[in-house]
BAMAR-28893 format. One record per residue (C-alpha): residue in three letters; x, y, z. Coordinates in Angstrom, 2 decimals. Example, Ala and Ser with C-alpha at 12.3 -4.5 7.8 and 13.67 -1.06 7.14 Angstrom:
% BAMAR-28893
("ala", (12.30, -4.50, 7.80))
("ser", (13.67, -1.06, 7.14))
END
This chain:
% BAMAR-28893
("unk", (-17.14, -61.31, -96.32))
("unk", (-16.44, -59.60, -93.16))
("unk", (-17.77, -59.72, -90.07))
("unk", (-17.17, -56.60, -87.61))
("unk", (-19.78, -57.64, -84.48))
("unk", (-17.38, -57.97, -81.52))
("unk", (-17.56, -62.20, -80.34))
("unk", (-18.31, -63.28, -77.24))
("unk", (-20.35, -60.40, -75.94))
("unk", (-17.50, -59.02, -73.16))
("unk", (-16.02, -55.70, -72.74))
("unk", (-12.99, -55.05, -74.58))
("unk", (-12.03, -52.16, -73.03))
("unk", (-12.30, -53.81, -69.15))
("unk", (-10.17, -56.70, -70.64))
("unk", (-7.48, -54.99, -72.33))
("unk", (-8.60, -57.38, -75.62))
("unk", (-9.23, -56.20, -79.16))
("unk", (-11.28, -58.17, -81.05))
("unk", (-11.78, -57.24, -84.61))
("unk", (-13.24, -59.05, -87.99))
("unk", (-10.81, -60.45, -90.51))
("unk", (-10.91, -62.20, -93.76))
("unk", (-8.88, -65.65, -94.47))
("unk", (-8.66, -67.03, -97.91))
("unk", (-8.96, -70.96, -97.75))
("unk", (-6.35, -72.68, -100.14))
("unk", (-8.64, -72.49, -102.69))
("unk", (-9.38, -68.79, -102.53))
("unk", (-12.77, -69.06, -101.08))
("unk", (-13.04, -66.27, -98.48))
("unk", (-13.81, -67.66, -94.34))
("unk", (-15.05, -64.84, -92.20))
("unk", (-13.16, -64.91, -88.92))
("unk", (-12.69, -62.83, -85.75))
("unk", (-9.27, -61.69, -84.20))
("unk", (-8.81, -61.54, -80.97))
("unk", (-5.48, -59.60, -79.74))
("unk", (-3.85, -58.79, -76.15))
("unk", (-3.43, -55.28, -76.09))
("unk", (-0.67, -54.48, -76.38))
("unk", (0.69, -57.33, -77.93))
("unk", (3.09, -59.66, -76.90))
("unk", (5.17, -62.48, -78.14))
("unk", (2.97, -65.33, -76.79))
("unk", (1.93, -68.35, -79.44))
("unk", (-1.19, -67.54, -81.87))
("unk", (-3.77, -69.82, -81.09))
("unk", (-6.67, -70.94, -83.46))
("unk", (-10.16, -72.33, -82.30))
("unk", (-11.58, -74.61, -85.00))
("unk", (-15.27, -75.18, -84.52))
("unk", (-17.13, -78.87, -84.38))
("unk", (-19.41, -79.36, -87.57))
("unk", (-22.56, -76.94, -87.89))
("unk", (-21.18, -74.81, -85.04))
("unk", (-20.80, -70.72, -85.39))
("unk", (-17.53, -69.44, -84.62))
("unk", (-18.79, -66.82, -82.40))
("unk", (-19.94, -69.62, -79.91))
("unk", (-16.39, -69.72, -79.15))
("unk", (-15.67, -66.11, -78.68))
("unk", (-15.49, -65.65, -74.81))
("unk", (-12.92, -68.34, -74.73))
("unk", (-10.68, -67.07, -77.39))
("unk", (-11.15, -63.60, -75.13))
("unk", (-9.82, -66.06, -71.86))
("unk", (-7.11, -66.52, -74.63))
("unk", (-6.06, -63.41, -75.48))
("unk", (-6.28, -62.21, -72.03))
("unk", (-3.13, -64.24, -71.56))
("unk", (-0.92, -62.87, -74.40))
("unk", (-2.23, -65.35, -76.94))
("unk", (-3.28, -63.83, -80.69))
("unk", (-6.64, -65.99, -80.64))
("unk", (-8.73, -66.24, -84.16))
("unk", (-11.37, -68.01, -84.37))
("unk", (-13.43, -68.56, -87.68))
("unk", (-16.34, -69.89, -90.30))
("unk", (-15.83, -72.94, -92.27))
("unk", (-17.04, -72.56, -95.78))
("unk", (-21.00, -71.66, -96.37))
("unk", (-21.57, -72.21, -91.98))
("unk", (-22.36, -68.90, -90.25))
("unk", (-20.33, -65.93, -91.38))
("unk", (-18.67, -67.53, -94.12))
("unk", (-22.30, -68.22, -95.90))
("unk", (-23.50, -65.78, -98.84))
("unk", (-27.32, -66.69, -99.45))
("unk", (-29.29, -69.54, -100.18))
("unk", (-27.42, -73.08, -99.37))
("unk", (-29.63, -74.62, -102.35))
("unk", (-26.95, -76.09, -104.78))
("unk", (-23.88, -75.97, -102.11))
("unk", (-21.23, -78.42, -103.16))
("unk", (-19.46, -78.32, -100.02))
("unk", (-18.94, -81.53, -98.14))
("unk", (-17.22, -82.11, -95.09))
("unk", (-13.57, -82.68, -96.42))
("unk", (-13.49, -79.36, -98.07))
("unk", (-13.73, -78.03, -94.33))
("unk", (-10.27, -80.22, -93.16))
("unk", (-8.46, -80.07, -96.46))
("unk", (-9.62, -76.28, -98.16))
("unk", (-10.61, -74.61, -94.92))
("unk", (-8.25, -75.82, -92.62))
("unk", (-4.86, -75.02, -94.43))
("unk", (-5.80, -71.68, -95.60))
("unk", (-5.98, -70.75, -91.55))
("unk", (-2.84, -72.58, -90.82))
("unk", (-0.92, -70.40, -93.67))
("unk", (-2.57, -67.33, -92.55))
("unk", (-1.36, -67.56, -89.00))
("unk", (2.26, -68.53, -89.97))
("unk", (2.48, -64.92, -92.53))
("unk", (0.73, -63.21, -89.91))
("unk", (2.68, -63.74, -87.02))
("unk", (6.02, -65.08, -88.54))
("unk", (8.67, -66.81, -85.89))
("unk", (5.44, -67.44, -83.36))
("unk", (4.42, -70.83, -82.46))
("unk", (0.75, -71.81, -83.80))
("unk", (-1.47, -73.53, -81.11))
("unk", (-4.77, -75.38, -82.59))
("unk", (-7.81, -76.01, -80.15))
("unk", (-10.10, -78.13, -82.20))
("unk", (-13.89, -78.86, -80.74))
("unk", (-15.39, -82.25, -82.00))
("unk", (-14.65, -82.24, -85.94))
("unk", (-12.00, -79.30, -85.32))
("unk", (-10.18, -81.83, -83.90))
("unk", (-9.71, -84.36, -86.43))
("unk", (-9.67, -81.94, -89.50))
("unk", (-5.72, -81.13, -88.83))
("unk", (-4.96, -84.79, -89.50))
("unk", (-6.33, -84.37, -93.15))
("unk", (-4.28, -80.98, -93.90))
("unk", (-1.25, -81.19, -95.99))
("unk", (0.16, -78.31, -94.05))
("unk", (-0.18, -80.03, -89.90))
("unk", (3.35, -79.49, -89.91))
("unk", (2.91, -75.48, -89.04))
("unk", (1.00, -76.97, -85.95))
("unk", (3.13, -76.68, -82.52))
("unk", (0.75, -77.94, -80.19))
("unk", (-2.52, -78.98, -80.19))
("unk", (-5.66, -79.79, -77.74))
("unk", (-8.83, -81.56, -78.50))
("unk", (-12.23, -81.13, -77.25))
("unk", (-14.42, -83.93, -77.59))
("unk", (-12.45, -85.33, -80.68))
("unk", (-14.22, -88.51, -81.79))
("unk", (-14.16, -91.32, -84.30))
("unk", (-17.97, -89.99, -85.01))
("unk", (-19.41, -94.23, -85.66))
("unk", (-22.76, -94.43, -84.08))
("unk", (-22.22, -97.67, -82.11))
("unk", (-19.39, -95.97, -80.19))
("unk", (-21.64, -93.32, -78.76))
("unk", (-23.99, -93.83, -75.25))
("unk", (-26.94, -95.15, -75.29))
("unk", (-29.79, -93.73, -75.80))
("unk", (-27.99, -90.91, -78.07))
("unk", (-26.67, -93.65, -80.14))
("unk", (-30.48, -94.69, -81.76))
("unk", (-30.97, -91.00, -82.10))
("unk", (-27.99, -90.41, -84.41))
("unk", (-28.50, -93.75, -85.92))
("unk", (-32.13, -92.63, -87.06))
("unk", (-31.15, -89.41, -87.95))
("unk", (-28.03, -89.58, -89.55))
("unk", (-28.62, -93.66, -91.24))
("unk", (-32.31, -92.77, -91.58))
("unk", (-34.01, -89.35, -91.92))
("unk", (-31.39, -87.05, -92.21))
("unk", (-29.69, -87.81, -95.71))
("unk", (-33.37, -87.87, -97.82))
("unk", (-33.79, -84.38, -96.00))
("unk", (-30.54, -83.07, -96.98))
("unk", (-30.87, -83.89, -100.16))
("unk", (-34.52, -83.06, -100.56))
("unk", (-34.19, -79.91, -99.65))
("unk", (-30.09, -79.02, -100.26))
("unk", (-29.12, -78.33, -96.81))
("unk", (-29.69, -80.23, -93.04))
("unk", (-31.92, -77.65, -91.17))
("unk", (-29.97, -76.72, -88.36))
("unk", (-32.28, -77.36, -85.56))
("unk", (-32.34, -81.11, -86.05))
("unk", (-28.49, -81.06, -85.24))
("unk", (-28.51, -78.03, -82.79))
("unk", (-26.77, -76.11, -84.91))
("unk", (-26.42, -74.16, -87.81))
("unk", (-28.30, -75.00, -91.35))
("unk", (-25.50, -76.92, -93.36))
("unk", (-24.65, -77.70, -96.81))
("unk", (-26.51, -80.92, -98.22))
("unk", (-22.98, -82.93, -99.40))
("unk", (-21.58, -81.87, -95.69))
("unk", (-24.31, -83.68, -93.84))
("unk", (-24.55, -86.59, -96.43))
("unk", (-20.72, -87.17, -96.30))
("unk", (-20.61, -86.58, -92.45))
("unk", (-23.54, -89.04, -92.17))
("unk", (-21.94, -91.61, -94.05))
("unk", (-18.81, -91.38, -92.07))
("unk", (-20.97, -92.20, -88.81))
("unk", (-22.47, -95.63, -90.46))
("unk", (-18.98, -96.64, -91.00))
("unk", (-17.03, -98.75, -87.91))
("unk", (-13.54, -96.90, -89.37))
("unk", (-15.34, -93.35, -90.00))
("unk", (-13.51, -91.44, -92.34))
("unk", (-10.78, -93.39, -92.27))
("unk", (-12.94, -96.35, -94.38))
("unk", (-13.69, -93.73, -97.18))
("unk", (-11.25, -94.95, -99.93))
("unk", (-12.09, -91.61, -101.98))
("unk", (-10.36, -89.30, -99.47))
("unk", (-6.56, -89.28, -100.16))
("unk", (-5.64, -86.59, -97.82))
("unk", (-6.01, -89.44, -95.09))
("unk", (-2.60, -90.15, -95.53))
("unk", (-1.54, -86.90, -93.64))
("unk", (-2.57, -88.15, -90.36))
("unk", (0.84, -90.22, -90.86))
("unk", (2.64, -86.83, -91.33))
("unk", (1.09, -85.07, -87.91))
("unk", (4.18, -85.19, -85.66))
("unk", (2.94, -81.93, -82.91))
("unk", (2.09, -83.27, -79.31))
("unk", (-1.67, -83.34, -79.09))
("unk", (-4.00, -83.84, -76.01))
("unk", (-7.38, -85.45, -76.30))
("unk", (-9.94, -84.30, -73.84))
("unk", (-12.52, -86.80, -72.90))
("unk", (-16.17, -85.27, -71.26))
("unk", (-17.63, -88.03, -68.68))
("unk", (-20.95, -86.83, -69.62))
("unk", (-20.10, -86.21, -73.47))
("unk", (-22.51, -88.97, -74.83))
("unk", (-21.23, -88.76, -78.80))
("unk", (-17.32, -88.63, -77.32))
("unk", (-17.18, -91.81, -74.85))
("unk", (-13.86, -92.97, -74.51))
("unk", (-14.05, -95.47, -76.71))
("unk", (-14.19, -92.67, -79.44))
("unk", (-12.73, -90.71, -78.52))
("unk", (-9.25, -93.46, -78.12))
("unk", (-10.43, -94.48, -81.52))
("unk", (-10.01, -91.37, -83.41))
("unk", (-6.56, -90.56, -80.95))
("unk", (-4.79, -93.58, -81.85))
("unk", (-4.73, -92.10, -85.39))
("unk", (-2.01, -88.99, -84.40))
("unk", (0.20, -91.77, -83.38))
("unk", (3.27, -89.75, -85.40))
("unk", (2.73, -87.34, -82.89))
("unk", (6.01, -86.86, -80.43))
("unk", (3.49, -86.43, -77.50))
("unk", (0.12, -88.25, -76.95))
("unk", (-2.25, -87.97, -73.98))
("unk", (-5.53, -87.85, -72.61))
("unk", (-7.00, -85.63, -70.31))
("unk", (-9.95, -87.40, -68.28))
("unk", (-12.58, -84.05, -67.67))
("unk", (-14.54, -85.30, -64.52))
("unk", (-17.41, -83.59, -63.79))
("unk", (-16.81, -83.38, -60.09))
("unk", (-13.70, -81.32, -61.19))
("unk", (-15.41, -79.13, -63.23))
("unk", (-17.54, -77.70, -60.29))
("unk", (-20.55, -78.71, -62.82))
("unk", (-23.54, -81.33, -62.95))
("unk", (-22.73, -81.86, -66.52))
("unk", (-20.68, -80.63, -69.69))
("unk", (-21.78, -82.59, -72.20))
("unk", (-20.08, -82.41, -76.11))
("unk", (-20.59, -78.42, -76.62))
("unk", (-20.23, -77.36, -72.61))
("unk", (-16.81, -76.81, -72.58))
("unk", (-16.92, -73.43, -74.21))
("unk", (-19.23, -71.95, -71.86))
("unk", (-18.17, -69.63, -69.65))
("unk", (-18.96, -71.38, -66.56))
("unk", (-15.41, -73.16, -66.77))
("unk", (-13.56, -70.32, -66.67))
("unk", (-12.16, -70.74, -63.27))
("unk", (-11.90, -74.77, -63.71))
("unk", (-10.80, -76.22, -66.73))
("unk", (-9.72, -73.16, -68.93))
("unk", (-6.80, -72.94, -66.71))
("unk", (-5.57, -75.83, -67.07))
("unk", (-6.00, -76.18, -70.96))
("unk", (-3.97, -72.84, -70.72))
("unk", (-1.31, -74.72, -68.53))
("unk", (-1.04, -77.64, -70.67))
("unk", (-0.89, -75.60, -74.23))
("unk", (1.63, -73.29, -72.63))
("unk", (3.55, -76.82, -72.00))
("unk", (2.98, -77.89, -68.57))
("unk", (1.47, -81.49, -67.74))
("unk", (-2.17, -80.05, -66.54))
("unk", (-4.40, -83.34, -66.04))
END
């Protein structure tokens, strides 16, 4: 499936940026829809991929993949399975659950970067779930460098209150008899987009569970966490209510392999902003405030 419609809503031409649709076979051969977005003319800098938090279009993404590119970076970003672009029809009878996103998904754009741009470095910036899903692919090695954006250990009682009892309803309560009522999690109850029945339920279940995915005995791929070895940063929101600290350490202590571990504190009086929240970071209002420095620190300075 291909999808053509420029992201992010900027002039290409006033930015020197080409963005352009692509297709990206997971390792399973199931077809992601994805946008490239290249400096023109193209440089040697690192390709960077933007993987998306659960339920989240890629195309919410596309003006900072453009900041990106704009700096010699190769930028995709992309669809998981049957979310946004990637979806053909009904999601009625999906199978797809959340681990087919880290473990299916997740490699195929890994291997597709390396062939693409042979001898470059591949940069991951992984929002929320993005985050997380390299430390189930068996390929993390192809990683150079990584950030994460309100990466979390996703177990209700680590979130704020009052947003805790609202997942805890919704995900322990109401939102698994829906899912499987009617097939698929209606977007709007997650702010989102509509997604597939077995990806809420196994999402869901993750959330009731103190060790999240890491206490689901069926999921074998955990093991690759131990094989991550790239450094990684962990940005953590003051505001974010589902990625306190506390989750946010919880789910970074996990990438211990890696050869360099830090956090990166976002205060809002920093960001020039009354609040960011989980999904603010991508907005364009940060340009001038903390895309720079996630630029400085994937580019290998010590931004903090």
């Amino acid at each position: 499936m291909r999808d053509s419609t420029p992201a992010g809503g900027e002039s290409q031409a006033a930015t020197a940026i080409i963005n352009r649709g692509v297709e990206i076979s997971a390792r399973d051969g199931w077809t992601l829809a994805a946008t490239l977005f290249e400096p023109h003319p193209d440089g040697d800098g690192p390709v960077t991929i933007i993987a998306a938090g659960a339920g989240i279009p890629r195309r919410y993404y596309g003006r900072f993949a453009s900041f990106l590119a704009d700096r010699g970076r190769p930028t995709v970003i992309f669809d998981y399975r049957d979310i946004g672009g990637s979806r053909s029809g009904s999601l009625k009878g999906s199978k797809v659950r959340m681990r087919d996103w880290c473990t299916l998904d997740v490699p195929g754009v890994l291997a597709w970067a390396v062939r693409g741009y042979p001898g470059r470095p591949v940069h991951w910036v992984g929002h929320s779930m993005g985050g997380f899903a390299t430390g189930l692919a068996p390929n993390n090695h192809l990683i150079a460098r990584q950030l994460n954006i309100a990466t979390l250990n996703g177990y209700w009682r680590r979130m704020a209150a009052p947003e805790r009892y609202r997942v805890r309803i919704l995900m322990g309560n109401l939102g698994v008899p829906i899912a499987r009522a009617l097939g698929y999690l209606p977007g709007f109850l997650m702010g989102g987009e509509d997604m597939p029945g077995p990806a809420f339920v196994e999402w869901a279940g993750w959330c009731m569970t103190p060790d999240f995915l890491f206490g689901d005995e069926t999921l074998a791929e955990r093991a690759n966490f131990a094989r991550y070895r790239a450094p990684i940063r962990f940005a953590q929101i003051e505001d974010d209510a589902w990625g306190t600290p506390a989750a946010v350490e919880e789910m970074a202590r996990h990438f211990r392999t890696s050869t360099d571990h830090s956090t990166w504190r976002i205060r809002l009086q920093d960001s020039g902003a009354a609040k960011i929240g989980h999904h603010g970071f991508f907005r364009d209002q940060f340009r001038d405030t903390l895309w720079p420095a996630a630029v400085e620190w994937l580019d290998g300075g010590s931004a903090s």
